[in-house]
N, CA, C and O atoms as CSV, one atom per row, in Angstrom:
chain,resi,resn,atom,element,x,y,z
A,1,UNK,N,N,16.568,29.045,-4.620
A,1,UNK,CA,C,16.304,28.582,-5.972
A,1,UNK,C,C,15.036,29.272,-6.470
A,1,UNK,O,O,13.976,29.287,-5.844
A,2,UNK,N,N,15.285,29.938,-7.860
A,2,UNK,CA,C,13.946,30.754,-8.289
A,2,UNK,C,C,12.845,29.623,-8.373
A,2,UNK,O,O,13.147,28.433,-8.273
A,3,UNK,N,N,11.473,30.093,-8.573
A,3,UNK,CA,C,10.217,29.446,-9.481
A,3,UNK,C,C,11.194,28.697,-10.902
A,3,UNK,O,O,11.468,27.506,-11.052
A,4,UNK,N,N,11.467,29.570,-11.571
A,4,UNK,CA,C,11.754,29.326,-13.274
A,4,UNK,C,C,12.827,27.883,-12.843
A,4,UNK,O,O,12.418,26.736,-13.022
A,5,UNK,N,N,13.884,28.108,-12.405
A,5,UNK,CA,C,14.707,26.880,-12.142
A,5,UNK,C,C,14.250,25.477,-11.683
A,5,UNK,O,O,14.732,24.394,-12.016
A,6,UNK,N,N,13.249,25.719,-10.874
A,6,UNK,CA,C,12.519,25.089,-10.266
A,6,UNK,C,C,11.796,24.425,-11.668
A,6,UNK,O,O,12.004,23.276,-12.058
A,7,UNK,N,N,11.214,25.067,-12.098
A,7,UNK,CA,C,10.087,24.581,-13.434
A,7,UNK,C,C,11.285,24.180,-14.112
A,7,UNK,O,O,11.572,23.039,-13.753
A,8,UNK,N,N,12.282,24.739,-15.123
A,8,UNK,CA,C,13.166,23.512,-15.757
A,8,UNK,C,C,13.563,22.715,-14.976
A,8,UNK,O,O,13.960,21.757,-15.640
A,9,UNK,N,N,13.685,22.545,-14.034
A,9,UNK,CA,C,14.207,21.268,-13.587
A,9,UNK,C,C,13.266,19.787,-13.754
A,9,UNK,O,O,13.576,18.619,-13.987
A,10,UNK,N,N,12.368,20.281,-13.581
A,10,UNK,CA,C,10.760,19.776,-13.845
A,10,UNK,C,C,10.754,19.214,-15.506
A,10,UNK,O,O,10.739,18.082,-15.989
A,11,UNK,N,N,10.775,20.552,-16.087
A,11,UNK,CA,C,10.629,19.710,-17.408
A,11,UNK,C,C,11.930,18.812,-17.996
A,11,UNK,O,O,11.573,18.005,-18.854
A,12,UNK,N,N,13.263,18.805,-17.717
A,12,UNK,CA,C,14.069,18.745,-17.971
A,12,UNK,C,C,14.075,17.061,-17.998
A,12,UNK,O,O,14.703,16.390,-18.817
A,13,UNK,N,N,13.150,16.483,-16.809
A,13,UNK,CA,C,13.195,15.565,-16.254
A,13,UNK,C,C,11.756,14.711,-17.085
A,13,UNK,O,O,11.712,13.488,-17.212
A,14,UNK,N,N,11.210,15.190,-17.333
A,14,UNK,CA,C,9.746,15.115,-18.366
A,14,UNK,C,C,10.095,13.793,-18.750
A,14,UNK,O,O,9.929,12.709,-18.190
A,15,UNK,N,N,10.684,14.167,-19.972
A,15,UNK,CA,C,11.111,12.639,-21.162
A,15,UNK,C,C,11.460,11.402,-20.295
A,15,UNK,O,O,11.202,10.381,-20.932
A,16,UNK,N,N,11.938,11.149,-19.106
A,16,UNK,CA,C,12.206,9.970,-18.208
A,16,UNK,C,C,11.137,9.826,-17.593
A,16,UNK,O,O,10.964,8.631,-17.352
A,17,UNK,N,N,10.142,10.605,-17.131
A,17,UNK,CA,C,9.431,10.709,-16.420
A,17,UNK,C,C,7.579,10.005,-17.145
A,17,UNK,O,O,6.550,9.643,-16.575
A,18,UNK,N,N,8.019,10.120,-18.704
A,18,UNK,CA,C,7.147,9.785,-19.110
A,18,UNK,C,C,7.116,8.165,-19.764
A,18,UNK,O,O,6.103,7.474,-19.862
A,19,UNK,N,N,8.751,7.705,-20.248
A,19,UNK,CA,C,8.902,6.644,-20.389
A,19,UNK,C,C,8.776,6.297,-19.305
A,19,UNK,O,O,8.193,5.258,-19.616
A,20,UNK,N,N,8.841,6.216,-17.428
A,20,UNK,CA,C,8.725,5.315,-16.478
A,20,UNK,C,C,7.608,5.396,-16.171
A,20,UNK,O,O,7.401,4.814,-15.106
A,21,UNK,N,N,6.345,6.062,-16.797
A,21,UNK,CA,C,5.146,6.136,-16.772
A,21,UNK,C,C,4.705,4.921,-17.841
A,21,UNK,O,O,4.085,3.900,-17.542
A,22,UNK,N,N,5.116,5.247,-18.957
A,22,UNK,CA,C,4.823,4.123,-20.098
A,22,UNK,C,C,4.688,2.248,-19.525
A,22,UNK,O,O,3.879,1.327,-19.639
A,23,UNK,N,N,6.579,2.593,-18.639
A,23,UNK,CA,C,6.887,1.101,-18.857
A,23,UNK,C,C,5.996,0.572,-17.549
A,23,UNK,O,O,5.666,-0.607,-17.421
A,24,UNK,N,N,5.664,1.604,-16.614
A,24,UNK,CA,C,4.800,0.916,-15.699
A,24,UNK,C,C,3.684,0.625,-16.106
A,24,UNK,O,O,3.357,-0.547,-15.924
A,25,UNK,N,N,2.525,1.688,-16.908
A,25,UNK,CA,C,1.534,0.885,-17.698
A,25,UNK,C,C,1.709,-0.730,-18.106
A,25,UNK,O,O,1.015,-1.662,-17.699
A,26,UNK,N,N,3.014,-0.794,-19.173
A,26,UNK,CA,C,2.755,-1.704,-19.562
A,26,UNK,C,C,3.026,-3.187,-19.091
A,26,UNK,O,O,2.849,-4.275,-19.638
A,27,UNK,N,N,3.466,-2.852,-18.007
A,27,UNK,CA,C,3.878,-3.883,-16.657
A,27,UNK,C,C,2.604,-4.695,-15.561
A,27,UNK,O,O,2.261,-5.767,-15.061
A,28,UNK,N,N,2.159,-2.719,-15.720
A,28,UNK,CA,C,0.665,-3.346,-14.666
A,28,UNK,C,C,-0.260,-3.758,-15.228
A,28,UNK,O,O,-0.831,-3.243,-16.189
A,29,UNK,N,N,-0.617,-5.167,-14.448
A,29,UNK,CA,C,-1.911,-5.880,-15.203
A,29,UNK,C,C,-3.472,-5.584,-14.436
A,29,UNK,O,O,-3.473,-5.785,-13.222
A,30,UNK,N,N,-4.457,-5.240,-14.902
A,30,UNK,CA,C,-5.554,-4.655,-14.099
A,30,UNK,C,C,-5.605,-6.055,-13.277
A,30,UNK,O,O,-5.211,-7.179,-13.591
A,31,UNK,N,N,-6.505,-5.356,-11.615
A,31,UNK,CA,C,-7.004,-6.604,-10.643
A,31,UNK,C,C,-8.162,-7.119,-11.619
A,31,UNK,O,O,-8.156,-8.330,-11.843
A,32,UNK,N,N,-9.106,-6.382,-12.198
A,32,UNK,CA,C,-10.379,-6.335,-12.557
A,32,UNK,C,C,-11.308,-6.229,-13.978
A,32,UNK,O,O,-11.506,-5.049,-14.266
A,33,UNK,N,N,-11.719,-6.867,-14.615
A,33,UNK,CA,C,-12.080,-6.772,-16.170
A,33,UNK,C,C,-13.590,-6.667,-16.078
A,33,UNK,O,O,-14.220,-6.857,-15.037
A,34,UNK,N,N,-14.090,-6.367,-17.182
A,34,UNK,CA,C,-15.375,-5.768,-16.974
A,34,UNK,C,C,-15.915,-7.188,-17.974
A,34,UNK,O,O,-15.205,-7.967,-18.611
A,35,UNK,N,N,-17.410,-7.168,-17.829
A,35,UNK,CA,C,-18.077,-8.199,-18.768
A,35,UNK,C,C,-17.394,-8.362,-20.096
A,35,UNK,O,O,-16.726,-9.374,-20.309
A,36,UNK,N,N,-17.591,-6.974,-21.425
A,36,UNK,CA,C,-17.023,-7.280,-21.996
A,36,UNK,C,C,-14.917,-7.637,-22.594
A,36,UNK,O,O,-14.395,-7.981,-23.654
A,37,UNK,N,N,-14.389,-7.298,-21.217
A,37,UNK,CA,C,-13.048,-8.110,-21.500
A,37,UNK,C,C,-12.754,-9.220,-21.111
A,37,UNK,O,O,-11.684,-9.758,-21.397
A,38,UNK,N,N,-13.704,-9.774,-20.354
A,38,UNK,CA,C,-13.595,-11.166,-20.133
A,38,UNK,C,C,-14.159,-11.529,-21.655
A,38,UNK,O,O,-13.344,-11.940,-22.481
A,39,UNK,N,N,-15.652,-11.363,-22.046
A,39,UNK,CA,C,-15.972,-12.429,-23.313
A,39,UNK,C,C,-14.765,-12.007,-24.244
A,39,UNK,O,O,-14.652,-12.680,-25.268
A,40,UNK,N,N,-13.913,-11.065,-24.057
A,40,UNK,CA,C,-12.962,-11.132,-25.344
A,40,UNK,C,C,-11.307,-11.981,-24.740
A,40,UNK,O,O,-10.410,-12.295,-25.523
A,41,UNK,N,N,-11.259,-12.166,-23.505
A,41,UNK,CA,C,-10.147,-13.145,-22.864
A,41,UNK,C,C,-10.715,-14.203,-23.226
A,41,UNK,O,O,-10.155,-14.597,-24.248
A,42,UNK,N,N,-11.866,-15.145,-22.806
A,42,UNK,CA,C,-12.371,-16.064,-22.779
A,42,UNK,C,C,-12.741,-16.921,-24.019
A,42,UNK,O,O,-12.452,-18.071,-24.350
A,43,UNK,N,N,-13.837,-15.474,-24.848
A,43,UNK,CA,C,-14.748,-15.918,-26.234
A,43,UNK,C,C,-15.929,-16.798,-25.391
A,43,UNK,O,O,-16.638,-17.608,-25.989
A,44,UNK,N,N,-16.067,-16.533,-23.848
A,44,UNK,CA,C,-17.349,-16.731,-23.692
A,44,UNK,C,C,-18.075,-15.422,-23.418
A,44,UNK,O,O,-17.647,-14.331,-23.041
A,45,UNK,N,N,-19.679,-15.982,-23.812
A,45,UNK,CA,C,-20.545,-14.490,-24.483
A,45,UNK,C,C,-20.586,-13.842,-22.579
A,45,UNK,O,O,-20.511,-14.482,-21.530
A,46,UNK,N,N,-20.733,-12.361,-22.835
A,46,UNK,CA,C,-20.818,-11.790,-21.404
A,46,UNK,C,C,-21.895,-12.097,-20.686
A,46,UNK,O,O,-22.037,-11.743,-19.516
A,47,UNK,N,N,-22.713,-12.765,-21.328
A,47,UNK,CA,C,-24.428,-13.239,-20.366
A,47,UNK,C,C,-23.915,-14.624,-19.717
A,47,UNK,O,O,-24.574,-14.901,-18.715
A,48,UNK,N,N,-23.249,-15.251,-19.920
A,48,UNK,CA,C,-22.692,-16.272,-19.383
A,48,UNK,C,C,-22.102,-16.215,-18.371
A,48,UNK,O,O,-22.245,-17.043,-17.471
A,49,UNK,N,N,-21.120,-14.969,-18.310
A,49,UNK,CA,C,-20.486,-14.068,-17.307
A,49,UNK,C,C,-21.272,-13.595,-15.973
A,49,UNK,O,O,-20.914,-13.567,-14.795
A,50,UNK,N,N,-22.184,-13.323,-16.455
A,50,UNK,CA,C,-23.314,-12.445,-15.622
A,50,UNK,C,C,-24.053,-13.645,-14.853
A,50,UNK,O,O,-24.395,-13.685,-13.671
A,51,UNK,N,N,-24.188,-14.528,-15.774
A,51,UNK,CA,C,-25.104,-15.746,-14.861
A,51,UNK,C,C,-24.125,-16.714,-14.138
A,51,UNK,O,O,-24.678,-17.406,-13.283
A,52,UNK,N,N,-22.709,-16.924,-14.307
A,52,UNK,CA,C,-21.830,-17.351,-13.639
A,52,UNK,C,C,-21.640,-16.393,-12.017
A,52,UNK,O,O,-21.344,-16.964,-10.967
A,53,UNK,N,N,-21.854,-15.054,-12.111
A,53,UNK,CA,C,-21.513,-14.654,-10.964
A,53,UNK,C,C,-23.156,-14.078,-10.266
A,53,UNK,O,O,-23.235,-13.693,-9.099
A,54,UNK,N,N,-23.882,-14.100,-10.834
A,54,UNK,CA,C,-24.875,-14.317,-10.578
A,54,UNK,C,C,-25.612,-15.513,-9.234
A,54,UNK,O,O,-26.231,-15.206,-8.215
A,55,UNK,N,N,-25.240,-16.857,-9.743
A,55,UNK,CA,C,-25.388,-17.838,-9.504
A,55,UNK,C,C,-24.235,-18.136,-8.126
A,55,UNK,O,O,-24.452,-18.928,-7.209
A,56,UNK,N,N,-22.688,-17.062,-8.324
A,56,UNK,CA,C,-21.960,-17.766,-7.673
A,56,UNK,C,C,-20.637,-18.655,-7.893
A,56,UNK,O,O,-19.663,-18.901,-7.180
A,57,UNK,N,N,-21.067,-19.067,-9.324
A,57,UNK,CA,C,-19.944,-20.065,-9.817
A,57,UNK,C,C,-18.335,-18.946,-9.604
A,57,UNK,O,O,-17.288,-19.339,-9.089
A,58,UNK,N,N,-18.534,-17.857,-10.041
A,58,UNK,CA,C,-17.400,-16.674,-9.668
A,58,UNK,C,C,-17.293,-15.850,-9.044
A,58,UNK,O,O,-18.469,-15.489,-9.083
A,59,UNK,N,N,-16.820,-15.141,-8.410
A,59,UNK,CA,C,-16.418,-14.064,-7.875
A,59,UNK,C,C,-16.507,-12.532,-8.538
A,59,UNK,O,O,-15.867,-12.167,-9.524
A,60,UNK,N,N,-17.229,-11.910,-7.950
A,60,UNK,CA,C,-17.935,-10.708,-8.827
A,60,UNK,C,C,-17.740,-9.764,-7.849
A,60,UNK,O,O,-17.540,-9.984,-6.655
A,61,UNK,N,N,-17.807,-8.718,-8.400
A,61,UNK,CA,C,-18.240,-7.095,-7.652
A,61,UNK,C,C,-19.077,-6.306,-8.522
A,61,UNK,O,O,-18.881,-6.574,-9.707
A,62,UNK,N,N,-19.991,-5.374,-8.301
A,62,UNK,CA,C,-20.833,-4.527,-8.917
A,62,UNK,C,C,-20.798,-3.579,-8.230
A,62,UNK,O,O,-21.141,-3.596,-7.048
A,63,UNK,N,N,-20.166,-2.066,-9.150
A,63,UNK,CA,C,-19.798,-0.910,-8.476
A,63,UNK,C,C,-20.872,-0.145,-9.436
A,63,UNK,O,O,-21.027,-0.473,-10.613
A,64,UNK,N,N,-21.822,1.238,-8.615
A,64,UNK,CA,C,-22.694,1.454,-9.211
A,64,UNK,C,C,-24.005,1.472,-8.202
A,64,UNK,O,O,-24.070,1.049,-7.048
A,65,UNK,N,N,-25.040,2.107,-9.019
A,65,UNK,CA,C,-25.881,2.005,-7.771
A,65,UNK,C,C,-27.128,0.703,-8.391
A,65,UNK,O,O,-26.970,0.197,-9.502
A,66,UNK,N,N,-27.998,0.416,-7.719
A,66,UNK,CA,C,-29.070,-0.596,-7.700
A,66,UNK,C,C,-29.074,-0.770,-8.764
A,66,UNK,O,O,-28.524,-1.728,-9.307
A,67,UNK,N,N,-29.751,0.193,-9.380
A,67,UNK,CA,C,-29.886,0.098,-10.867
A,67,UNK,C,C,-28.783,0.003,-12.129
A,67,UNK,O,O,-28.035,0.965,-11.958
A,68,UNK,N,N,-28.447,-0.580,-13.067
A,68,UNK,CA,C,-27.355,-0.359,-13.580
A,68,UNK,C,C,-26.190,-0.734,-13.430
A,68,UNK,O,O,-25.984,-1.946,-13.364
A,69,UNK,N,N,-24.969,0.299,-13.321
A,69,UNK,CA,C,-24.361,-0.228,-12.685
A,69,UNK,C,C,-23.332,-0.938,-13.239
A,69,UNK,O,O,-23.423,-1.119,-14.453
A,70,UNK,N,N,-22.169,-1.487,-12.555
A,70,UNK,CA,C,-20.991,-2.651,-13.540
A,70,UNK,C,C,-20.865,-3.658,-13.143
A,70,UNK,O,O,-21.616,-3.886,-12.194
A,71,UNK,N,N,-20.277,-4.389,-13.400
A,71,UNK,CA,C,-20.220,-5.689,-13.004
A,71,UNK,C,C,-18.616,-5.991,-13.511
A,71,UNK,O,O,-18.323,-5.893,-14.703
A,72,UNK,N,N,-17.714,-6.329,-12.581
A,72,UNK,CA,C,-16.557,-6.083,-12.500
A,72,UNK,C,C,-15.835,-7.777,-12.287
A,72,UNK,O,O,-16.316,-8.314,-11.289
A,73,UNK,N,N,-15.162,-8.356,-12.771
A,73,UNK,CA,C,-14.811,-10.059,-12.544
A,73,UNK,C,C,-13.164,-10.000,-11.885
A,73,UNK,O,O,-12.328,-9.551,-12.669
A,74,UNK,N,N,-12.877,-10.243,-11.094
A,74,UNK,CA,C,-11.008,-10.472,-10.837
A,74,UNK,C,C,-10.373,-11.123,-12.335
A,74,UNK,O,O,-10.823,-11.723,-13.311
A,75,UNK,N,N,-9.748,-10.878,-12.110
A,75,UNK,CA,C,-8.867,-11.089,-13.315
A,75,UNK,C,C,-8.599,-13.151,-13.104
A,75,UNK,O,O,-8.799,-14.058,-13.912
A,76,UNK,N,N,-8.123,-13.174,-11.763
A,76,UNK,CA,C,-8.148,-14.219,-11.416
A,76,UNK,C,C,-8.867,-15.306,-11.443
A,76,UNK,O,O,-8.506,-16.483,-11.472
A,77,UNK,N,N,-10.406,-14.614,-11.427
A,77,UNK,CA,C,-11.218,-15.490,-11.804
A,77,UNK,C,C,-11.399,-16.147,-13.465
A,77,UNK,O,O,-11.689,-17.316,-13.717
A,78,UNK,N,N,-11.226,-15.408,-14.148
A,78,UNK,CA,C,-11.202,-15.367,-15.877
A,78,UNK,C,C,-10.397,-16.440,-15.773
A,78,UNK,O,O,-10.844,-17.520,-16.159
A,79,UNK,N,N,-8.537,-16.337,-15.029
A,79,UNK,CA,C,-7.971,-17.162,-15.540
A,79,UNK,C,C,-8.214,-18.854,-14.698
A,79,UNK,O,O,-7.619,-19.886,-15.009
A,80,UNK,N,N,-9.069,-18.724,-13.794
A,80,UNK,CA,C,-9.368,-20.072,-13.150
A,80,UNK,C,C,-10.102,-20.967,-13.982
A,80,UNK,O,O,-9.903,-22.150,-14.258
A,81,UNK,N,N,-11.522,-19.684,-14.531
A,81,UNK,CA,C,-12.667,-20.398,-15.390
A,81,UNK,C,C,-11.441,-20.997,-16.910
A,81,UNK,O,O,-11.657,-22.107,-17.397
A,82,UNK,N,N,-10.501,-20.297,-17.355
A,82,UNK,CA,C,-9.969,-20.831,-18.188
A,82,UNK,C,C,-9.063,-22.140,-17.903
A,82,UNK,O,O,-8.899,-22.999,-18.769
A,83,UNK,N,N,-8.641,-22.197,-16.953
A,83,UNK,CA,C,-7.907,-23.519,-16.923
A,83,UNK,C,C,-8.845,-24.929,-16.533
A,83,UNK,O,O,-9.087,-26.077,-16.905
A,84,UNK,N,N,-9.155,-23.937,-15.525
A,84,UNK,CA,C,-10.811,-25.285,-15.114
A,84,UNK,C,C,-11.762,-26.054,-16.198
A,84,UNK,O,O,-11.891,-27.277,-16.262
A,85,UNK,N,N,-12.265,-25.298,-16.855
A,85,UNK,CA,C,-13.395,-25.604,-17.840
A,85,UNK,C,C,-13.168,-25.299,-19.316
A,85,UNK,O,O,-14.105,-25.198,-20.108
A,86,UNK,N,N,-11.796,-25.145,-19.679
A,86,UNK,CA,C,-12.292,-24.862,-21.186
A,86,UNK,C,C,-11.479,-25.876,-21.851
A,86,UNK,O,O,-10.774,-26.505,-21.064
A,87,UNK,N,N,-11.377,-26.209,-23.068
A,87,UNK,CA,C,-10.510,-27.314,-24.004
A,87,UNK,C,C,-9.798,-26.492,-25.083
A,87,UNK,O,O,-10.186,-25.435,-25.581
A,88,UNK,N,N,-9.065,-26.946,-25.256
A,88,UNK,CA,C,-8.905,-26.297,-27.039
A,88,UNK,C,C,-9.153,-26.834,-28.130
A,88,UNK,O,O,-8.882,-28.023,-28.303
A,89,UNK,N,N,-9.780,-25.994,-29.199
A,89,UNK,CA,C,-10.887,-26.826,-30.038
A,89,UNK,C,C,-10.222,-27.500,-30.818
A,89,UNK,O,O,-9.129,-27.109,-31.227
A,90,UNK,N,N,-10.796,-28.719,-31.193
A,90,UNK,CA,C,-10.365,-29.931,-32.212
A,90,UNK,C,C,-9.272,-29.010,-33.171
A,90,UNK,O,O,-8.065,-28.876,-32.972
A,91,UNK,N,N,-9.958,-28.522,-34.085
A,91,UNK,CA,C,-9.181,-27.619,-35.349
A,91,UNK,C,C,-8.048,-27.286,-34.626
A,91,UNK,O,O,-7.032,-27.579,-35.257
A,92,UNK,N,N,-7.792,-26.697,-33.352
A,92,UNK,CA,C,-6.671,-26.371,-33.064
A,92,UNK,C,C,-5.381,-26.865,-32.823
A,92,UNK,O,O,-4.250,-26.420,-33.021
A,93,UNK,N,N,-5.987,-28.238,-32.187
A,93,UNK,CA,C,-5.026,-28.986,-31.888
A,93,UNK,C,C,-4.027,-29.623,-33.160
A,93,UNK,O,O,-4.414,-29.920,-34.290
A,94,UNK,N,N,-2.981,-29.708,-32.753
A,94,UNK,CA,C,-1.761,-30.461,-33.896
A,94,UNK,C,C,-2.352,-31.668,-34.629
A,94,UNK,O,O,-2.244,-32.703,-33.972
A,95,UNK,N,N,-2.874,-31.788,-35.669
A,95,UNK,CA,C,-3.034,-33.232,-36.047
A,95,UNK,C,C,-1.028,-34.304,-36.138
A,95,UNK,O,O,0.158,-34.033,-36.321
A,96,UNK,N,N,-2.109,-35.764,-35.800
A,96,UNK,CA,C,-0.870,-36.923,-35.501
A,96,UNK,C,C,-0.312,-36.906,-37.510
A,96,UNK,O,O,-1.051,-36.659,-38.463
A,97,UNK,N,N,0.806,-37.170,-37.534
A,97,UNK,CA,C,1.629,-37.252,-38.500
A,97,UNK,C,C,1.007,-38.608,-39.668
A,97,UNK,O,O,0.768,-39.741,-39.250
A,98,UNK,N,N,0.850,-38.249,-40.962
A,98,UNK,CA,C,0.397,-39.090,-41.576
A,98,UNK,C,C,-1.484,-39.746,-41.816
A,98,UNK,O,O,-2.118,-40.478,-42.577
A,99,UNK,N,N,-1.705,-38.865,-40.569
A,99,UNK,CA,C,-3.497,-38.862,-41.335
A,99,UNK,C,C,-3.910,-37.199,-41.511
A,99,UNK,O,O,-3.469,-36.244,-40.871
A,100,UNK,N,N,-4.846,-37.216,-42.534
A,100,UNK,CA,C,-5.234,-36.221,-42.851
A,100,UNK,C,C,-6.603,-36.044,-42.387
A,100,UNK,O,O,-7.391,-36.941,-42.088
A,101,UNK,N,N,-6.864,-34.365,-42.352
A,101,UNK,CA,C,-8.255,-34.127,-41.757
A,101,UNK,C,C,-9.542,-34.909,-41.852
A,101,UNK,O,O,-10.329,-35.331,-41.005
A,102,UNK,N,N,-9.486,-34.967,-43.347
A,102,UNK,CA,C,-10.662,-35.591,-44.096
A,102,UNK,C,C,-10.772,-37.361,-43.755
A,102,UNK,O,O,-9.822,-38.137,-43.652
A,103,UNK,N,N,-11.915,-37.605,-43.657
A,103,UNK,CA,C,-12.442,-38.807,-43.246
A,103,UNK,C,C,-12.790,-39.806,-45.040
A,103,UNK,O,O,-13.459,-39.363,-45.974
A,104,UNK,N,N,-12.232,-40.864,-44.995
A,104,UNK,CA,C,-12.677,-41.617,-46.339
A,104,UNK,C,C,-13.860,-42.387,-46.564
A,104,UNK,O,O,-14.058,-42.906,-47.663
């Protein structure tokens, strides 16, 4: 089999090759979120983040050297702190049938 055959066969195959690239992206969920994609999962501020794993309350990694550096959260953890500790705010919730927001 030449080089050239070899290479179309290659590209020929491209267009599948790039949708099963796509659909795996959009399948795989990262292990790991950085400060700011947790405060945007959460809507808690990233210093909160920092002093949560800081302290311990979470599970952290920091890749990087001494200085600087990242600070990396499991994904898992985001969704623990969310079921554990958060509410959903008044406004959000369904009001009961027949009273209205406003107080008389």
């Amino acid at each position: 089999m030449s080089r050239k055959t070899e290479m179309k066969r290659v590209n020929d195959d491209a267009p599948g090759i790039r949708k099963a690239k796509i659909r795996l992206a959009q399948e795989v969920e990262p292990m790991f979120v950085g400060l700011e994609q947790a405060q945007i999962i959460s809507g808690v501020s990233r210093w909160t983040w920092r002093k949560w794993a800081r302290t311990g309350v979470i599970d952290s990694l920091k890749v990087g050297g001494l200085r600087g550096g990242r600070l990396l959260i499991p994904i898992g953890e985001v969704r623990r702190m969310l079921s554990e500790h958060f509410r959903p705010r008044m406004k959000d919730l369904p009001q009961p049938a027949g009273k209205s927001g406003a107080r008389a």
